[in-house]
N, C-alpha and C positions, 0 to 999 in steps of 0.2 A: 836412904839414898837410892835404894833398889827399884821403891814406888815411887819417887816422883816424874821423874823423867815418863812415865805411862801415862800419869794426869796431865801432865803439859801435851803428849802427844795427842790428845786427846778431846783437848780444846781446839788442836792447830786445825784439825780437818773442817771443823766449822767455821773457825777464821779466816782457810785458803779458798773457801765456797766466795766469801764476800769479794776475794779479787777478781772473781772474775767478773763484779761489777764493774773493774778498774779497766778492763778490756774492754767491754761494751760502752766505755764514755769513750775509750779513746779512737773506738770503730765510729760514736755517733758525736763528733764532736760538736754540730750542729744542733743537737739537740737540746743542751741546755743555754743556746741561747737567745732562744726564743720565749718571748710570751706566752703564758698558758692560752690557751683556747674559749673564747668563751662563748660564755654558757647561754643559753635561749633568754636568759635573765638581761642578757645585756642591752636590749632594746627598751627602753620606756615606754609606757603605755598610759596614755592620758585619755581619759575619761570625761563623762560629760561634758563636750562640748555646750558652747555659748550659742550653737545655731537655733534657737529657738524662733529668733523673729525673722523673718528670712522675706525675700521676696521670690517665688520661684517663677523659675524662668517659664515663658511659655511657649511653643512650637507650633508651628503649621501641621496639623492633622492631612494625613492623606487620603484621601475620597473619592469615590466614584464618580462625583461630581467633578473632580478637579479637570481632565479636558474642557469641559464647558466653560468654569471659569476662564481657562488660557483661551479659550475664543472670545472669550466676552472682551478681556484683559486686550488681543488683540483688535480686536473691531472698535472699541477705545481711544488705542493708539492711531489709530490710522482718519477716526473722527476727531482727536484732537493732536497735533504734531506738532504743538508751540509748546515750544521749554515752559519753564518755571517764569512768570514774568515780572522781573524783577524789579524793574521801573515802576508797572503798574502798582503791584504790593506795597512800592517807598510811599507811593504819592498815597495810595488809600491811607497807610498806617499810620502817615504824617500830617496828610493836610485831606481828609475826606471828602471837602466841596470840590476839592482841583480835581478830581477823575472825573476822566471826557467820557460818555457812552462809546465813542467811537472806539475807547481805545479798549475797553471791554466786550464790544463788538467784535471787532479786531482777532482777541484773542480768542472768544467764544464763538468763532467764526462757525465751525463746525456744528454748536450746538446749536446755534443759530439756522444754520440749514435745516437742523432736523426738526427744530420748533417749527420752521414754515412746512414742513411735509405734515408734523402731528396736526397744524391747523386747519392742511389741507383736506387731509383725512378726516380729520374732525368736521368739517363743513359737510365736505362732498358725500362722505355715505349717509348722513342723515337726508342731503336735501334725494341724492337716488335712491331711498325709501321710501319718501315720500312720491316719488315718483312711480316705483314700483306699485304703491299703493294705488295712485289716480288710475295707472293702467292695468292693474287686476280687475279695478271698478267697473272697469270698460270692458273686460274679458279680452284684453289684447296682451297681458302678462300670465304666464301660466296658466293657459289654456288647455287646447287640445288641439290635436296633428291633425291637419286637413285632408290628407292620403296619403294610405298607406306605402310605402317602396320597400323593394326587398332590402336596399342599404340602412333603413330603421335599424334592425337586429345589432348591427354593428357598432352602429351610431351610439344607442343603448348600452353597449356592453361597454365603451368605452368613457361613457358618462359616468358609468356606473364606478367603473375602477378609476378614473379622475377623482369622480367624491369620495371614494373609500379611502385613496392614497392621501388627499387632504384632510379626512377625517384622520386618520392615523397621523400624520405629523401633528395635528391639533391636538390629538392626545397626547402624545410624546410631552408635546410644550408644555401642555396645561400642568399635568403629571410635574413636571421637572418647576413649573410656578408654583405648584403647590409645594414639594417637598423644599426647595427653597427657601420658599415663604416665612412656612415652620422653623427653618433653621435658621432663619433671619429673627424669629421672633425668640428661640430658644438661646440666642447668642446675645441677643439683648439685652436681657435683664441681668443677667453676670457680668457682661463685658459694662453696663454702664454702673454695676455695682463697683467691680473692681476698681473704678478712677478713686473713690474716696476711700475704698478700703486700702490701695497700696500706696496712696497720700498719708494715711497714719500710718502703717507698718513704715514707710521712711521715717517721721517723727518715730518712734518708736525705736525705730534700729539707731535713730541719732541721739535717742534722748539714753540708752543704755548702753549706749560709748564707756562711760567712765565705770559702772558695773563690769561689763564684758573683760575692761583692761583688767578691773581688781580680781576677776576671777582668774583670767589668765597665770596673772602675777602670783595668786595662791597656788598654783600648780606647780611653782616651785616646791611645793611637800616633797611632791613624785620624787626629782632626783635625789634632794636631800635626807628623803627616808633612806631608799636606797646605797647613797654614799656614806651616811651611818651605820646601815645593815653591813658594806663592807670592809667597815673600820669595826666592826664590832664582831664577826663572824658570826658561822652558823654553829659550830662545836663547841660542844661543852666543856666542861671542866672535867681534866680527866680523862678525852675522848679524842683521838690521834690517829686518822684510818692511814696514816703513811710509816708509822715507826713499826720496824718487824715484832713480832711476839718475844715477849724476854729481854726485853733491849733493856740496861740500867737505868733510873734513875726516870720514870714514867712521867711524861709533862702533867703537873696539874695547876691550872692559872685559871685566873674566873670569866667566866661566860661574857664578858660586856668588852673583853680585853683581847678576844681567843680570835680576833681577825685578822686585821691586814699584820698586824708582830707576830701571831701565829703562822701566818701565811710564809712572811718572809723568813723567819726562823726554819718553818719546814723545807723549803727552797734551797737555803744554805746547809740544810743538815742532810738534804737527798742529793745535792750536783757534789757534795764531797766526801758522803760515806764511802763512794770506793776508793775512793784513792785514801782516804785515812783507816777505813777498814783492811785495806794492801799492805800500806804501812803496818798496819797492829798485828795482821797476819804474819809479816814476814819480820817483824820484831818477836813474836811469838816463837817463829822457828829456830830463830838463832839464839834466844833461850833456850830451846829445847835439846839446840847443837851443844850448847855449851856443859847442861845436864848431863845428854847423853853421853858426851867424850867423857865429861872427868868422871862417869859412872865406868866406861870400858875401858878407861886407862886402866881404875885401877884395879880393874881384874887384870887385865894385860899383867900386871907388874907383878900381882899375886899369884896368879896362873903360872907365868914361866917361872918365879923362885920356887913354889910347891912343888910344879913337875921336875927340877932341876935337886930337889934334896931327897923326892923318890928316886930319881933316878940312883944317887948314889946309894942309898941304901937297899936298891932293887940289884945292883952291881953284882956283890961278894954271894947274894944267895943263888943268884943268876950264873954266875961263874960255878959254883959248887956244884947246883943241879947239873951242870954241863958235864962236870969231871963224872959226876956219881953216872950217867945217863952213858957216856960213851965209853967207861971203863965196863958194864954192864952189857952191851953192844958187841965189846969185843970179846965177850967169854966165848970159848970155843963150844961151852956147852950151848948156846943161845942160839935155835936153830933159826936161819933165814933173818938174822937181825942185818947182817950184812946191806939191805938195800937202805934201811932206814937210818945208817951211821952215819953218813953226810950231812944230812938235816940236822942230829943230834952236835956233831959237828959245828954246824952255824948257828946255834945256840948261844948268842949274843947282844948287846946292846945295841938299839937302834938312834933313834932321833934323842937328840944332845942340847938342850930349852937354854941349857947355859950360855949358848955361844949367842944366844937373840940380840938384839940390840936393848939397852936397857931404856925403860921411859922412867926414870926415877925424875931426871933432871924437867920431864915434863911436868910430873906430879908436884915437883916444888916450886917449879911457876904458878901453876893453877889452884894452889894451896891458900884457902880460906874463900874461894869461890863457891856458888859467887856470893857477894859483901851484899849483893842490892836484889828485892823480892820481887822477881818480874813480874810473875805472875798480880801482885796487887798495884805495881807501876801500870800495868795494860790494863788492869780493871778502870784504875782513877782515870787514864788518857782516853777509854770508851765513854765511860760516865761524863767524863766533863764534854768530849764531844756531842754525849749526846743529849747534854744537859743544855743547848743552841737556840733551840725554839724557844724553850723557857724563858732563856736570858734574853733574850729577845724581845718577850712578851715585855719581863721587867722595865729592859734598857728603850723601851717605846711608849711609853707611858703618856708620857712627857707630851711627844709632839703627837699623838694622838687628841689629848685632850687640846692642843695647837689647833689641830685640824679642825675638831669640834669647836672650835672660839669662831676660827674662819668662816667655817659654815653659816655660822647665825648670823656673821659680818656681811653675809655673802648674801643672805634673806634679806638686808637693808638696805641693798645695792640694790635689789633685785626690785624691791617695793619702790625705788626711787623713781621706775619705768613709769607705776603709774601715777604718782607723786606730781611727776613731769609733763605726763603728755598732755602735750595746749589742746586737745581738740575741743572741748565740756565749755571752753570759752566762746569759739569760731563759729563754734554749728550752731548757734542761733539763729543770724539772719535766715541760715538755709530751711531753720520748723517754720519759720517766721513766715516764710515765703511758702512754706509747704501747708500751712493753717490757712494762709488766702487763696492759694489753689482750690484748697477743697468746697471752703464756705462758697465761693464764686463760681464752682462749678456746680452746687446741687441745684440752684433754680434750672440752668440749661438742662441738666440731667435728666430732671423730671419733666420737662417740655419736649425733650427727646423722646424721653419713654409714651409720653401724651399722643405724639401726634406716630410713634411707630404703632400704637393700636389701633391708631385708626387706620392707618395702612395695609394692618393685617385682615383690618374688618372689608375695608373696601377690596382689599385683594382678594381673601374668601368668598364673599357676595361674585364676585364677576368669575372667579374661578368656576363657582358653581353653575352660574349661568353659561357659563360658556360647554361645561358637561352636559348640561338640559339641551343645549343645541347640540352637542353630540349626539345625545339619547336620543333627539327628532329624527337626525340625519338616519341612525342606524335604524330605527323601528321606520321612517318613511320606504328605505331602499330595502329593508326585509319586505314589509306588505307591498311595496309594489311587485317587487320581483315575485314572489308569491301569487298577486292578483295575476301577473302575466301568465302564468306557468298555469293557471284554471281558465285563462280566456282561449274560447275557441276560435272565435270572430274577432279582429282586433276594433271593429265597430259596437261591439256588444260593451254594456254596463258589466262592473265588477267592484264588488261595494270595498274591498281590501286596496285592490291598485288604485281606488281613488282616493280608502285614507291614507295609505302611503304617500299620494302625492300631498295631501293637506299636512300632513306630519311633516315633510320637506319645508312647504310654504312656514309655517310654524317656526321651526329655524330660521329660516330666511329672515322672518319678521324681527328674531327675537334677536338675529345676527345688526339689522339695520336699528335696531331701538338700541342697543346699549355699546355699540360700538365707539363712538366716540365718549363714552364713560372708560372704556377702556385705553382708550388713545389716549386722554388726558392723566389717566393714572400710569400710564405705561411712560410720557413724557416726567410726569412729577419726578416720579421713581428716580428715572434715568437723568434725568438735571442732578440732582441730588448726589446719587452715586456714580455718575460719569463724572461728577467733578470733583469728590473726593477721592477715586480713582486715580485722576489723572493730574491734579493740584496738589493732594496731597501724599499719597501711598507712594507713588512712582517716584517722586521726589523726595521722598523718603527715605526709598530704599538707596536710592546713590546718593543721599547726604545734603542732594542741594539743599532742603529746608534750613539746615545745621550750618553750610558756607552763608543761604542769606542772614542768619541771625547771626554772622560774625563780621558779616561785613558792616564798617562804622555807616552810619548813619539810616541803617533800611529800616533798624527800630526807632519810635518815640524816643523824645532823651527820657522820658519817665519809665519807659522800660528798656533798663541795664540789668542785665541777666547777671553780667560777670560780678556789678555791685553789691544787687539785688542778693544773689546765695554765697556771696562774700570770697570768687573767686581768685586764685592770682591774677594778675595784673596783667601778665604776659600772656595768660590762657585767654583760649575762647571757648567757646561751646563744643566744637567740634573735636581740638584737643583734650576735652577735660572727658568727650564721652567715649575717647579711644582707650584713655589710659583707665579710664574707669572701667572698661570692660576689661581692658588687657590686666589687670587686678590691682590696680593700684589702693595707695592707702587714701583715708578723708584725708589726711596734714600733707600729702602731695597735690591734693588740686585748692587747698585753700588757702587765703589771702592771711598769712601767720606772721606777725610781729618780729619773730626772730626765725629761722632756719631749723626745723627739729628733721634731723638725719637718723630716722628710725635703724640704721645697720651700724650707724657708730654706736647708737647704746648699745648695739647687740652683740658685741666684738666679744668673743670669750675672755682673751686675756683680762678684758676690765675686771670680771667679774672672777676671775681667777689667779691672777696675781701670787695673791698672799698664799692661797692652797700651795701652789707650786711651790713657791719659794722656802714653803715650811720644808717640802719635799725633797724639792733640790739640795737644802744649805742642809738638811741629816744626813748625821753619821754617828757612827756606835761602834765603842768597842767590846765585842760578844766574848773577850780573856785571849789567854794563851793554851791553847790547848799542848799541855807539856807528853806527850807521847815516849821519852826515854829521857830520867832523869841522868846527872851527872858520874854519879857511881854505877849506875847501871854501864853508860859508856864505854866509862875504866872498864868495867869486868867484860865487855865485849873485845875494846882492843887489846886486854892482858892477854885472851883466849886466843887473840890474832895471831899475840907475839909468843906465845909460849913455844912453839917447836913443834906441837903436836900433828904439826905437818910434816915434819922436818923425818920423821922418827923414820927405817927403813921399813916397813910394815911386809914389806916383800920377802923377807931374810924370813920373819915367822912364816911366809906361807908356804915358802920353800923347807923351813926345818918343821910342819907339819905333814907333808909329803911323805916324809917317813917314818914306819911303825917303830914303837917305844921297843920291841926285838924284833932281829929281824928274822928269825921262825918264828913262826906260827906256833904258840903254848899249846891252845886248841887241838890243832890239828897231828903235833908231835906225841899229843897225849892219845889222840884216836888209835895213831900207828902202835903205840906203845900195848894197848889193848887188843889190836889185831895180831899182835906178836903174842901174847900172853896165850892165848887160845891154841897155838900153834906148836909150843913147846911139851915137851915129853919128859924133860925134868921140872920136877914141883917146885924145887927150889929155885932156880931162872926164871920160872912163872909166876910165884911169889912175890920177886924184888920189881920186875917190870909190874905186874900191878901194883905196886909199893910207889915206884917213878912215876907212872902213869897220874896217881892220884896226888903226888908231890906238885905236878907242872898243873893239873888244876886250881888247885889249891892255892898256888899263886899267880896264876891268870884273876880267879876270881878277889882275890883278896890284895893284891897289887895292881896286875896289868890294866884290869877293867878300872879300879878307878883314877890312874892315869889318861886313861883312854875318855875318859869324862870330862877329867881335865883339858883335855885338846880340844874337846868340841866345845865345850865353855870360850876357851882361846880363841877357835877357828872365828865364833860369834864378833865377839869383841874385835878379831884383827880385820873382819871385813867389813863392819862399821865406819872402821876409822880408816883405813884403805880408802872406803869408799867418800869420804868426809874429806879424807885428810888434799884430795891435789885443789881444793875448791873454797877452803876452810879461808884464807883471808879475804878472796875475792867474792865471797856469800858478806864478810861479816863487813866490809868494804862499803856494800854496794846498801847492806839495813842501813848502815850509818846514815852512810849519802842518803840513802831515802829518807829517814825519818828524821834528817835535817831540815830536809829540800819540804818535806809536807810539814814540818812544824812552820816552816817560812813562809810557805806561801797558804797556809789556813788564813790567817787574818787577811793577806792580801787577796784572795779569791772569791775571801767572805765580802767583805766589802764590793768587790766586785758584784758578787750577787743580790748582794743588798742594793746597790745602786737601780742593776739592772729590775729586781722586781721591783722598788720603788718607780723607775721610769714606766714600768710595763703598768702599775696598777692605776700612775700619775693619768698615762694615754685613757684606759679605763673610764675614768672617771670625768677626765676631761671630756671623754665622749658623752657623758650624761649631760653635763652642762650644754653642748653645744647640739645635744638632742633636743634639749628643753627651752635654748634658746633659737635655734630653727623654727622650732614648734612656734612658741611667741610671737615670732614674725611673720609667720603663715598664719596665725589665728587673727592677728591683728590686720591685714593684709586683707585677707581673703572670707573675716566674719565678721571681731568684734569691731573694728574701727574702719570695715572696706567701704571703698564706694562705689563698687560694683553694684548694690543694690540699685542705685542712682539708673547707669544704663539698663541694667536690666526691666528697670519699671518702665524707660521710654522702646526699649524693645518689646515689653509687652504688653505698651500701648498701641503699635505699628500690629503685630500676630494679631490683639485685638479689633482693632478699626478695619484695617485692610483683609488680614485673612480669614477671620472671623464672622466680620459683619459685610464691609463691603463685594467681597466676592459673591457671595451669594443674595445680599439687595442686588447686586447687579445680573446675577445668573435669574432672579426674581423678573425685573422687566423687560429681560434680553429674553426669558423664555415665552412672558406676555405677553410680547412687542409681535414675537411669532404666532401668536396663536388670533393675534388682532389682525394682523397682515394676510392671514390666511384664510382669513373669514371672508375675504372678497373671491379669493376663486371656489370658495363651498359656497357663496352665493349664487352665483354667476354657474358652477357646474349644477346645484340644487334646483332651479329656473328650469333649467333646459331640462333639466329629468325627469322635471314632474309630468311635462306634456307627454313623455312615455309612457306613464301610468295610468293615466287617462284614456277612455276611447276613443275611436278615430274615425272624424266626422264620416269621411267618404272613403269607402274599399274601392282600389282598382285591381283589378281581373287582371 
């Protein structure tokens, strides 16, 4: 009885560690109810995209050229200021005989002007070369200066820098017709490549519609591996990083099972170990209360009858010694005993254990306690609590393999996506229409391509020639000025300043022979890309081409666009290329038998229904965790009621107060020895050594082990002193508790089960609603968009316009300058040459 109450206290200090889990729930109430956190894992991550066939978009490059363009682009607009004309275009594309010239005159009014100026040009400097020629014949054209004046000098200097200043813009141009040119030619064979190659990658993107969807649709794996990995967990068998070290009864459940019932089991077994771990603690202590009292009772009871039957037999010998001690004391022979006779005197009984209050009637209450083995009641009520996750694992079995049924249910739903989608029917007429695009455009293509090499050829040939008439100009006005600078006499011969002037003439010549070769190619050019500039590109960019071909009747009835690529009924051209950019899907702009709402199929609950509802409609019960059986109770409320409160415990600590005699043995025997020493008869000295060693004698072999006795006592009565004002209101308050947490375990459980059920439900649902997001942005914006659509007539517009016609137009706008310019390098080249030349007559 002595040990056990040690091993129960023993266990208690590890048990009142785990309440103070039960503190920190009740400080973080918020904490358990929440959702775990998760993990980087919770995002899906889908792989190989469908973008294989793609059309990519193409952009306006930025240039060094681009100012030029925006002047070409302006001077353009300002030659042609007639809209889009819309009349004209009805009557050409409908009835071709009925267009008037006039009304094409009309509209081409502007190019029309500059054709009569290219003709004029064209005429006029051929026939003033030939003129030039008759009067050089005559020596009346670039001759020589008839006298000298001093204003020649100036005259000269400023010919000179008139032809340099026209020579330098000639090169500027020529310079900017050349690099042009190149990049007219360089942009050519791509951009006229591109029309049949992004005519198949359409076919191509349409004909792998119903691939693209099936791929998609297989990407259901992703979440479904996933939502099996979290119904199956990652822990093994056996392997538990949440249960402390030493805990009963170790989870061991198989690998394919250890997930989401592992999960949730550890959930309900961590939001209520402290509050049942509190409980077991403070059921523990009051075990220990109840050990320890009926251990101290029944020294109590032992303690004061032993001290209470020494005492009377310490009595008669105690009285004895007194008589023998102060008959002695008072011999006359006994020198100096006098001061120690008082003490001798008070040689009597002290503290009386008899009069204590008795606990007998406690020990017969508590008599066969306790009936019930706590210590293995708190083993079973920790085991079975922490036997939670297990039974979990077991009692989930069930709708786990539920969940798994759902899943593959869920793969069939899933596959119905592409089962369903009408597109594989619809996109025909639109390859249909995209195969006659292409065959009908490669004869023009390559008649394009024909006649822009010959452009390039005629444009290089004059380019160059136009540099050879630089190279006159520069080598005639070096060797002239040169020949000046050695003439002494401005009448003397100087064989440099007169080929200077012939290298002038030279130019001149070569300027009036091919000039109107240049006017006619500077007009072609500019016909061509002035009017797809301004016919087509411009009207391009703000849409008008796209309102004529919606407005009813500007096309053929043989070309119906909307029939022709099988659009809705209600659309036009205009709206199918906004929604097509703005991302729409191919089943929102085509002409569909029935209405297919690509976000109704996508609605999660369709595809999730039954998961939930498995989720929802569980529940389990995980036992009763029995924490203090019924005999245990009894033996708690017998201890309430035994009295062991009741007892006065104060009365023992008052009749320990005082000594078992009240002189001092000890110290009456010291005296007695100090007297001994002092006497002069041998015989009084004798007897008091004789006393002396009497009152030890019974100190040690009486008084001390009384005095043993009281401090055994003292132990025992402040245990239960300190036990005793607290004793029903301790055993009160276990009860109530391990009522209150036997009651609310199943109901808190459930609670928690609900709760991780809903948190893992949200979870998972977000996988689904990841993968179906996904879906409709793949389907939207790759496998089934028809953004390719716009994007291929935008980067037919980047092509045409930005590509090619700015620069054919920066091509004979910078020409046009270098052909136009040629008349004042004529006209300054004349007049300069007669500087270089001698001068008939010096005047003084």
């Amino acid at each position: 009885a002595d040990g056990a109450p040690g091993s129960l206290l023993a266990t208690a200090g590890a048990m009142r560690a785990a309440g103070l889990l039960l503190a920190w729930a009740l400080l973080h109430p918020a904490a358990s109810q929440q959702c775990h956190p998760s993990s980087p894992g919770g995002v899906l991550r889908f792989t190989d995209r469908h973008a294989e066939i793609r059309v990519p978009a193409l952009h306006r490059v930025p240039s060094w050229l681009d100012p030029l363009y925006g002047l070409v682009r302006h001077c353009l607009d300002i030659i042609q200021q007639n809209p889009l004309p819309t009349e004209l275009l009805r009557t050409a594309l409908n009835d071709p005989g009925s267009v008037q010239t006039s009304q094409v005159v009309q509209y081409e009014l502007g190019y029309v002007i500059c054709a009569a100026v290219a003709l004029l040009f064209t005429v006029a400097v051929p026939v003033t070369g030939m003129c030039f020629c008759y009067c050089r014949s005559r020596r009346r054209c670039g001759g020589r200066l008839r006298a000298h004046r001093r204003s020649l000098g100036c005259r000269r200097r400023c010919l000179l820098a008139c032809l340099s200043f026209t020579s330098l813009i000639i090169l500027i141009s020529v310079t900017c017709a050349f690099v042009t040119s190149q990049r007219v030619k360089g942009q050519m064979e791509p951009g006229l490549g591109a029309v049949p190659s992004t005519l198949r990658t359409l076919r191509q993107h349409l004909a792998n519609v119903p691939q693209g969807v099936q791929m998609v649709v297989d990407k259901f794996e992703v979440p479904r591996k996933q939502i099996i990995s979290d119904l199956g967990g990652k822990y093994g068998a056996g392997q538990h990083p949440e249960l402390a070290p030493g805990m009963d009864d170790v989870l061991t459940v198989p690998r394919c099972l250890a997930g989401l019932s592992r999960s949730v089991g550890l959930s309900i077994h961590a939001q209520l170990k402290a509050m049942t771990y509190a409980a077991l603690a403070d059921l523990q202590d009051r075990a220990g209360d109840l050990q320890t009292s009926l251990h101290h009772l029944q020294i109590l009871h032992r303690t004061a009858r032993a001290l209470a039957a020494a005492r009377a037999e310490l009595e008669p010998a105690l009285q004895e010694r007194r008589r023998r001690v102060v008959a002695l004391l008072d011999d006359p022979r006994c020198t100096s005993c006098a001061s120690v006779l008082g003490r001798a005197q008070g040689l009597e009984l002290g503290a009386d254990y008899g009069k204590v209050p008795s606990v007998e009637k406690v020990l017969k209450a508590l008599a066969g306690l306790p009936r019930s083995d706590f210590a293995e009641m708190i083993r079973q009520g920790n085991g079975t609590f922490n036997s939670i996750p297990e039974l979990a694992v077991e009692r989930m079995v069930q709708v786990i393999q539920d969940l798994r049924g759902d899943l593959a249910r869920t793969a069939e739903k899933v596959q119905s996506i592409a089962d369903g989608f009408p597109l594989p029917d619809y996109t025909q007429p639109v390859s249909e229409a995209l195969v006659k695009a292409e065959e009908r455009s490669q004869p023009y293509l390559r008649e394009v391509e024909r006649f822009e090499q010959y452009r390039w050829i005629a444009g290089t040939v004059l380019c160059s020639i136009i540099l050879l008439i630089l190279l006159c100009n520069v080598t005639g006005m070096a060797l002239g000025a040169y020949g000046l600078s050695k003439r002494e006499d401005p009448s003397d011969y100087e064989c440099r300043g007169e080929a200077g002037a012939k290298f002038l003439l030279v130019g001149v010549g070569l300027a009036f022979l091919f000039s109107w070769l240049l006017i006619l190619l500077v007009f072609a050019t500019f016909l061509v890309g002035g009017n797809i500039q301004t016919l087509v590109c411009r009207n391009w960019v703000n849409q008008e081409i796209y309102k004529f071909i919606d407005t009813p009747g500007n096309l053929p009835p043989s070309i119906n666009l909307t029939r022709q690529l099988n659009l809705r009924r209600d659309s036009n051209l205009s709206s199918v290329y906004r929604e097509c950019k703005s991302g729409a899907g191919l089943w929102e702009v085509l002409q569909l038998d029935r209405s297919y709402d690509l976000d109704e199929h996508l609605k999660t609950p369709k595809y999730t229904a039954d998961f939930q509802k498995h989720l929802g409609d569980f529940t389990v019960n995980l036992g009763d965790v029995r924490l203090l059986r019924s005999e245990g109770r009894q033996d708690l409320e017998t201890f309430a009621r035994s009295g062991a409160d009741e007892v006065d415990y104060g009365r023992f600590q008052e009749e320990m107060k005082n000594p078992l005699v009240q002189t001092s043995l000890p110290g009456l025997a010291r005296n007695l020895e100090g007297l001994q020493k002092m006497q002069r008869n041998s015989t009084v000295a004798g007897r008091l050594a004789a006393e002396a060693q009497a009152l030890w004698h019974m100190q040690n072999s009486t008084v001390q082990s009384q005095e043993a006795l009281v401090a055994k006592l003292g132990e025992s009565v402040q245990f239960l002193s300190r036990l005793a004002p607290h004793l029903k209101e301790r055993v009160k308050r276990t009860l109530a508790t391990t009522a209150s947490v036997e009651a609310r375990l199943p109901v808190q459980a459930q609670q928690i089960l609900r709760q991780e059920l809903g948190c893992f439900t949200r979870k998972e649902l977000r996988y689904f609603t990841q993968y179906l997001n996904w879906v409709g942005q793949m389907l939207r914006e790759d496998v089934a968009s028809c953004q390719p659509l716009a994007t291929a007539l935008d980067n037919g517009r980047v092509i045409l316009c930005d590509r090619i016609a700015d620069p054919w137009n920066a091509f004979w706008f910078s020409l046009g300058c270098c052909t136009f310019f040629l008349i004042p390098n004529i006209i300054f080249a004349v007049r300069l040459t007669k500087h270089f030349r001698p001068i008939r007559n010096r005047l003084m």
